[in-house]
C-alpha positions as CSV (number, residue, x, y, z in Angstrom):
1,X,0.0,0.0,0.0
2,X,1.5,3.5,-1.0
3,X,0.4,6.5,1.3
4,X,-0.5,9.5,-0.8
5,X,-0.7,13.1,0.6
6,X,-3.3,15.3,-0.9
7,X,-2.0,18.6,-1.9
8,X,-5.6,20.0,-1.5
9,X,-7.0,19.1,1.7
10,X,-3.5,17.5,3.1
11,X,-4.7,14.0,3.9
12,X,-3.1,10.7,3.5
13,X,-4.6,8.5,0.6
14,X,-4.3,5.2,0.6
15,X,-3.6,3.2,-2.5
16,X,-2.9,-0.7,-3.0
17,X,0.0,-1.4,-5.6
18,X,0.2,-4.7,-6.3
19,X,3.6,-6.7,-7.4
20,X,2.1,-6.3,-11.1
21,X,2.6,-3.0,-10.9
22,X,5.5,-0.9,-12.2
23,X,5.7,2.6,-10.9
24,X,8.7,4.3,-13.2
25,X,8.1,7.9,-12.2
26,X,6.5,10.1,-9.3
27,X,6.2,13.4,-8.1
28,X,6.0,14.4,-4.7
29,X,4.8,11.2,-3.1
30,X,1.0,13.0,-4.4
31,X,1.4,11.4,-7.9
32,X,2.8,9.0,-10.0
33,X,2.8,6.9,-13.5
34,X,3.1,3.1,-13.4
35,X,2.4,0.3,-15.9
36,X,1.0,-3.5,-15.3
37,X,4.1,-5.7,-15.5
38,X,1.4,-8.3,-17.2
39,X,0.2,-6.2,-20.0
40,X,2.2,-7.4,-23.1
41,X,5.6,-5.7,-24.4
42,X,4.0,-2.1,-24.7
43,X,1.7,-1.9,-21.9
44,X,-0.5,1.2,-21.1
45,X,0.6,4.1,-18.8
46,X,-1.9,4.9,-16.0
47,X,-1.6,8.2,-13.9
48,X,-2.5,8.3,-10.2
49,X,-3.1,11.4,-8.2
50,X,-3.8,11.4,-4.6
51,X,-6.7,13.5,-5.1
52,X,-8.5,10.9,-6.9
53,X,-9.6,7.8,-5.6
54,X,-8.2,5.5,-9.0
55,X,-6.0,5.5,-11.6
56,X,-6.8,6.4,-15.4
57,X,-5.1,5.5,-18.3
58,X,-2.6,8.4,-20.0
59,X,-1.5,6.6,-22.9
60,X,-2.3,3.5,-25.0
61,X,1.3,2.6,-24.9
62,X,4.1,2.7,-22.7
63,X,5.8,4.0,-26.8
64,X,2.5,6.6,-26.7
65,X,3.8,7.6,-23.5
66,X,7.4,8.1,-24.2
67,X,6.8,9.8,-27.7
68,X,4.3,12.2,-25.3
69,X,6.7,13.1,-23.1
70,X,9.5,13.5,-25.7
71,X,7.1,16.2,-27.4
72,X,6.4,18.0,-24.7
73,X,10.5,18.3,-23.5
74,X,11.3,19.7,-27.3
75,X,7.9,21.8,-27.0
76,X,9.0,23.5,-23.8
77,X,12.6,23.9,-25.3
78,X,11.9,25.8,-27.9
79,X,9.4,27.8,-25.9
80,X,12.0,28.4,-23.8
81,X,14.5,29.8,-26.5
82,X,12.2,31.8,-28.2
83,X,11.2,33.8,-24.8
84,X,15.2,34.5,-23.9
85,X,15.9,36.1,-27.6
């Protein structure tokens, strides 16, 4: 069981992982992305936030996921660079 704290009303959450479960990336001990170890070679992504009481699913693949998250970096790069010039 992972305890969660809610940022909004600062209470612990409770939520089961189970040993299918691969958490690869979390935020603050409020949030974090995991995949089902059973799920095939390119499993979904599911998101859970503390504030909610399950997970959803983010991405189709864990490949969606990572192509995402690639998008986003290059996105907020070049955001980045255009607002120093």
């Amino acid at each position: 069981m992972l305890e969660a704290l809610d940022p909004s009303t600062h209470e612990v959450v409770n939520f089961v992982l189970t040993d299918q479960m691969f958490v690869f990336l979390e935020s603050d001990g409020s949030q974090f992305l995991f995949f089902y170890l059973n799920a095939g070679d390119d499993p979904p992504v599911f998101l859970y936030e503390s504030s909610g009481e399950d997970a959803r699913q983010i991405a189709g693949s864990f490949n969606t996921w990572i192509q995402m998250w690639i998008d986003t970096v290059i996105t907020t790069q070049k955001k980045l660079s255009q607002a120093s010039q």
